[in-house]
C-alpha positions as CSV (number, residue, x, y, z in Angstrom):
1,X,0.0,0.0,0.0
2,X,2.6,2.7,0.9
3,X,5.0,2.3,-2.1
4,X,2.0,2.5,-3.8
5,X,0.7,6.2,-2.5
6,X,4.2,6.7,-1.6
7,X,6.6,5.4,-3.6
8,X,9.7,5.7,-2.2
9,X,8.7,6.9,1.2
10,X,9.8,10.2,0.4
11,X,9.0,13.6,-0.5
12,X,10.0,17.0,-0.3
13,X,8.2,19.8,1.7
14,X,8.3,21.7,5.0
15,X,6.3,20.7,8.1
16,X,5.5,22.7,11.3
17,X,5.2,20.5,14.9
18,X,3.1,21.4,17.5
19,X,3.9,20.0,20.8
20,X,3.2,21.4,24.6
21,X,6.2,21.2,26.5
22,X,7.3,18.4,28.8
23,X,5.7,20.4,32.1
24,X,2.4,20.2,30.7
25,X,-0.3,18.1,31.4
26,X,-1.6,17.9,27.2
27,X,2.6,16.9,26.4
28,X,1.1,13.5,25.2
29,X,-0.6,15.7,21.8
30,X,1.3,16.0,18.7
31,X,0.4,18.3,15.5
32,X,2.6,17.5,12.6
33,X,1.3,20.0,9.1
34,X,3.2,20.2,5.9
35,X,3.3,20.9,2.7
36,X,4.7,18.8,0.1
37,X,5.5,18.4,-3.6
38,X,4.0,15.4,-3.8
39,X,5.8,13.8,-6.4
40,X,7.8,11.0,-3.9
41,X,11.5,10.5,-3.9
42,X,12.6,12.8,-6.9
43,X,11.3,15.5,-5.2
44,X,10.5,17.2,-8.8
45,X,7.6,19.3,-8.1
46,X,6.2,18.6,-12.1
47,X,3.0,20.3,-12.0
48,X,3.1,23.2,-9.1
49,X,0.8,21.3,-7.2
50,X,1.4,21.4,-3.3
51,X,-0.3,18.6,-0.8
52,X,-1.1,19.0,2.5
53,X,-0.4,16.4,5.3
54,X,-1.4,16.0,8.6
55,X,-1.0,14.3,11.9
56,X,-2.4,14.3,14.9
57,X,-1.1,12.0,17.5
58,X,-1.4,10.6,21.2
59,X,1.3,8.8,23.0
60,X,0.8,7.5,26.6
61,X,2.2,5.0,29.2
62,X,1.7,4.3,32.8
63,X,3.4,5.0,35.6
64,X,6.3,2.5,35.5
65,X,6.4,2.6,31.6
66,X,6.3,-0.9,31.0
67,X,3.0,-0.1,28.7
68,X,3.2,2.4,26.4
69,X,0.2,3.1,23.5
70,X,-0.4,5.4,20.7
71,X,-3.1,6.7,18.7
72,X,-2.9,9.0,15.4
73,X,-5.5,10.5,12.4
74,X,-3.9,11.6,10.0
75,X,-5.2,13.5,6.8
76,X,-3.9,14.1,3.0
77,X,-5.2,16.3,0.6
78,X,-3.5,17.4,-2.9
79,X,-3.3,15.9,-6.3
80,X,-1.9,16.2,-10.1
81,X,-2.2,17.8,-13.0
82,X,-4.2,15.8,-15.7
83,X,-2.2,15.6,-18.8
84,X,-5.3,15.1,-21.3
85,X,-8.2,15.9,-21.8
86,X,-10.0,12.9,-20.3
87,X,-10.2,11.6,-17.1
88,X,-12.4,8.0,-16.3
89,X,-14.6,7.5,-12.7
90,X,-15.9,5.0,-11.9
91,X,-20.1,4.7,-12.2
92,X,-22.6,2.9,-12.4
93,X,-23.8,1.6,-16.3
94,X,-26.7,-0.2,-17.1
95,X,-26.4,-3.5,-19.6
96,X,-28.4,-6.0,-21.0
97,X,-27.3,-8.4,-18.0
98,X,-28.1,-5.6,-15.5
99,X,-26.3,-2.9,-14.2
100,X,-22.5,-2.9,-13.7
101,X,-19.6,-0.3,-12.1
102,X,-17.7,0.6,-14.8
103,X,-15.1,3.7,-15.3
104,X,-16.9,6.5,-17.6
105,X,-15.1,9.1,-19.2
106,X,-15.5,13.2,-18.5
107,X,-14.1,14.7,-21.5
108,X,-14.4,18.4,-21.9
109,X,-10.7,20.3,-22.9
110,X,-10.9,22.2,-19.8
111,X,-9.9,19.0,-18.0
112,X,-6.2,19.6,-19.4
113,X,-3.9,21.0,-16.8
114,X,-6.5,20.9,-13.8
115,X,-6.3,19.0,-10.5
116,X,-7.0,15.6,-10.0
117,X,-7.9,14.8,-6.3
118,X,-5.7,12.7,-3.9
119,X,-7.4,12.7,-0.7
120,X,-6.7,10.1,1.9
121,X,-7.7,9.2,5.6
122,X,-5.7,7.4,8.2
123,X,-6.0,6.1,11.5
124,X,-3.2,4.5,13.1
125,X,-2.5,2.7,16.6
126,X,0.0,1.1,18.6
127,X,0.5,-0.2,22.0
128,X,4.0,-2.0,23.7
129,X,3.4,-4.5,26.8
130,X,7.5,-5.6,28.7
131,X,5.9,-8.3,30.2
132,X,8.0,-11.3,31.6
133,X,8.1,-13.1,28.5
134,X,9.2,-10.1,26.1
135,X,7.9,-7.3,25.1
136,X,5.7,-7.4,22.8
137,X,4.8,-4.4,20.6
138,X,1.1,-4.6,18.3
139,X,0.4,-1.3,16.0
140,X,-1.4,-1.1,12.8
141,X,-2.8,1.3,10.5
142,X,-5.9,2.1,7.8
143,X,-5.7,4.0,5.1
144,X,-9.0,5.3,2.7
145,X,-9.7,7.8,0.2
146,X,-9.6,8.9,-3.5
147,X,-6.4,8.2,-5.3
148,X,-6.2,9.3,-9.6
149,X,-3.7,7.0,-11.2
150,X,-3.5,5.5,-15.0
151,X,-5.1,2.6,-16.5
152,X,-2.7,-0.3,-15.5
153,X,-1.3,1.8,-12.4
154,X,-2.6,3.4,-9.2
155,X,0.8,4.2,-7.8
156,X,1.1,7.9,-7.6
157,X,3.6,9.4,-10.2
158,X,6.6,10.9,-10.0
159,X,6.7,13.0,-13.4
160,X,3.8,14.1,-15.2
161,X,1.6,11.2,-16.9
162,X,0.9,11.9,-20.4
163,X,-1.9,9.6,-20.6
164,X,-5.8,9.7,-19.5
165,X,-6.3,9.7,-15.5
166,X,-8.7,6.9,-14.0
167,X,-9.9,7.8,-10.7
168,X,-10.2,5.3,-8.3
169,X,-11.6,4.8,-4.4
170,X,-9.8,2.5,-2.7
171,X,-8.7,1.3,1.1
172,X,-5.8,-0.3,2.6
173,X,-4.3,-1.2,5.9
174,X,-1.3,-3.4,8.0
175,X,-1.1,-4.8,11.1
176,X,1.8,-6.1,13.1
177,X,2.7,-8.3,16.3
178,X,6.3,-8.4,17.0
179,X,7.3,-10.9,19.7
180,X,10.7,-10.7,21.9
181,X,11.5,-14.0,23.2
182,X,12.3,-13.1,26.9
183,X,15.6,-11.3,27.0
184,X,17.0,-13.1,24.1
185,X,18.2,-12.4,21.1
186,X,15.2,-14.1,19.0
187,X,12.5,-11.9,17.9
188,X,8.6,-13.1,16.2
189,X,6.7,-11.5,13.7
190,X,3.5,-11.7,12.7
191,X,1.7,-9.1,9.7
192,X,-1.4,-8.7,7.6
193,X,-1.6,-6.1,5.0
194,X,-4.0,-5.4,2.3
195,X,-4.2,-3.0,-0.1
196,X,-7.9,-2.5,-3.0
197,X,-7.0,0.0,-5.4
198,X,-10.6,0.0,-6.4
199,X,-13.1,-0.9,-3.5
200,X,-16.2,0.0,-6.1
201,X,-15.7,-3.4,-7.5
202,X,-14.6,-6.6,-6.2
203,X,-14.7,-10.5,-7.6
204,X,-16.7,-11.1,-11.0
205,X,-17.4,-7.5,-11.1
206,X,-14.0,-6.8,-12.2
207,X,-13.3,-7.4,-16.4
208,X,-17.1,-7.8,-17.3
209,X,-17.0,-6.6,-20.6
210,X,-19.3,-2.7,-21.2
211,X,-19.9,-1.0,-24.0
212,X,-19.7,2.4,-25.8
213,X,-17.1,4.9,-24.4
214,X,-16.9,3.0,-20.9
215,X,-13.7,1.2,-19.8
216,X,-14.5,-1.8,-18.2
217,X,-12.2,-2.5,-14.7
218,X,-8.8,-4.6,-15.5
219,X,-6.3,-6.7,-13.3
220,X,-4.7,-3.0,-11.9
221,X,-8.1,-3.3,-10.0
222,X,-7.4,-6.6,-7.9
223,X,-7.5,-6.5,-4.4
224,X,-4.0,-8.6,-2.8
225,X,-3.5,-9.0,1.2
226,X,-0.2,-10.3,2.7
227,X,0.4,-13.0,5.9
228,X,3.8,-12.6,6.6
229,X,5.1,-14.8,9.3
230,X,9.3,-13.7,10.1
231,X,11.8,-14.8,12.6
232,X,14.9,-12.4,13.7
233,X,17.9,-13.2,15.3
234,X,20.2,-10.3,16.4
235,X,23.7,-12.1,16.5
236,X,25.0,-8.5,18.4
237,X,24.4,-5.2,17.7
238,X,25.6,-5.2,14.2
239,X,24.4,-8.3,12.6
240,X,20.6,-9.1,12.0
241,X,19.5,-12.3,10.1
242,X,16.0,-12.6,8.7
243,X,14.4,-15.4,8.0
244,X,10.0,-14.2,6.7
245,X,7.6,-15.6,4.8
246,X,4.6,-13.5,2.8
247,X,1.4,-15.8,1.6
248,X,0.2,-13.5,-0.8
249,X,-3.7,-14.1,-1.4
250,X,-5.4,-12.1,-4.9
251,X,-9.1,-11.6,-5.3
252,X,-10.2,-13.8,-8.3
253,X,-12.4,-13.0,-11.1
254,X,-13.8,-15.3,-13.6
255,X,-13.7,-12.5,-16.4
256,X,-9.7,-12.2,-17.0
257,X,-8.0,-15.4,-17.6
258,X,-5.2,-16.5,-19.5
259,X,-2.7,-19.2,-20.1
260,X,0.4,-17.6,-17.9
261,X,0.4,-18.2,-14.5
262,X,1.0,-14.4,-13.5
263,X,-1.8,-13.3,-15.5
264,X,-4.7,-15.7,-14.8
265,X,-6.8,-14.2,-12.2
266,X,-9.4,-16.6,-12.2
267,X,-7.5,-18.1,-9.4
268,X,-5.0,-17.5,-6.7
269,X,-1.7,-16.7,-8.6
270,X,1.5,-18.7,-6.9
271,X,3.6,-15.8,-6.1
272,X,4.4,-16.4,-2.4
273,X,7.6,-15.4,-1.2
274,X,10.4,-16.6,1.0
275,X,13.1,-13.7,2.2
276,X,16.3,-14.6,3.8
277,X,18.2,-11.1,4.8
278,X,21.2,-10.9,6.7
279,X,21.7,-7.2,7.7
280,X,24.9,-5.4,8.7
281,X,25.3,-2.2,10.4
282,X,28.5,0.1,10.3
């Protein structure tokens, strides 16, 4: 989901913090606001466009700190320049066989150079127990909104696209348990992620076949979710060996098939993965 609305994890911009000071009784609040390019690690602001981000965050504990928790919203609003003069969202169409969401087209030449919406809506937690057994740490996060990608991509862009905008709604989230084994150096980890780039459709819905200047849906609109079970040994403070697993589950649809493997989505593709990292630090 993130290198997906994020690619690269990085942008370029300016934030302003807010935070009370150490003495006061609200020092657990936290405002982060910025303004950002919005154009992800090659922080080339191609359109002029500036997106807003913000954050609002709680972080407790108790007295002895052995739990600590945290809760966050956090909002983004921005967008990028359309490159043509059409732009597809996603509506309902009536056909013979009934009525189906499809993407539409809004064509008018004023469409060229305006601003596509990127809106998103996040929610965030995370709580840490040091109980006798390890501590053990839980957080998770959902993510919602409006994102405009291309046909065959949702991933926001890092130069300007010189093809028609499809528009798309979509949701997304991860979750985490991470396990210390007592006080050694064995750690367990447990995650589920998804990520729907279009939650207007879902199973057989996506590929049925419309007709006129509609676009029917295609495989970019496939929901995927990750299990991803991991073990990590810290063999000292510079060495870290990974051993995780991902079981990566695709929603199916009838409608696109096709003799490869990777492309037949009238099934659950076989594209789970096995990660061995070792990881040194200097």
């Amino acid at each position: 989901m993130f290198q997906t609305l994020f690619p690269g994890e990085r942008d370029l911009g300016a934030k302003i913090t807010f935070q009370p000071p150490k003495t006061s009784r609200f020092n657990f609040l936290k405002l982060d606001a910025g303004m950002f390019s919005g154009s992800g690690p090659t922080v080339v602001d191609f359109d002029g466009f500036k997106d807003f981000i913000g954050h609002l965050s709680i972080n407790r504990s108790n007295r002895d700190e052995r739990i600590k928790y945290g809760l966050g919203l956090s909002y983004y609003n921005g967008g990028w320049k359309q490159g043509t003069a059409y732009n597809y969202t996603m509506s309902d169409i009536t056909l013979p066989t009934g009525n189906i969401m499809a993407y539409t087209v809004d064509s008018t030449s004023s469409s060229i150079g305006s601003k596509l919406r990127r809106e998103y809506f996040g929610a965030d937690a995370q709580v840490s127990f040091d109980l006798p057994f390890g501590l053990t740490q839980l957080r998770g996060e959902y993510i919602s909104g409006t994102q405009p990608g291309l046909v065959k991509s949702s991933t926001s862009p890092s130069s300007q696209p010189t093809t028609d905008a499809y528009i798309r709604n979509f949701n997304g989230a991860y979750f985490y348990w991470v396990q210390n084994i007592f006080q050694s150096k064995h750690q367990f980890v447990l995650k589920y992620d998804w990520y729907d780039p279009n939650t207007d459709v879902s199973g057989n819905e996506i590929g049925t076949k419309v007709t006129g200047s509609n676009k029917p849906t295609n495989a970019y609109d496939i929901k995927y979710s990750t299990l991803g079970i991991g073990w990590i040994y810290k063999w000292n403070s510079q060495v870290k060996i990974t051993a995780y697993y991902d079981i990566v589950t695709n929603e199916t649809t009838s409608n696109i098939k096709d003799a490869s493997t990777l492309k037949d989505l009238s099934k659950d593709r076989k594209d789970n993965v096995f990660t061995l990292r070792v990881q040194y630090k200097f």
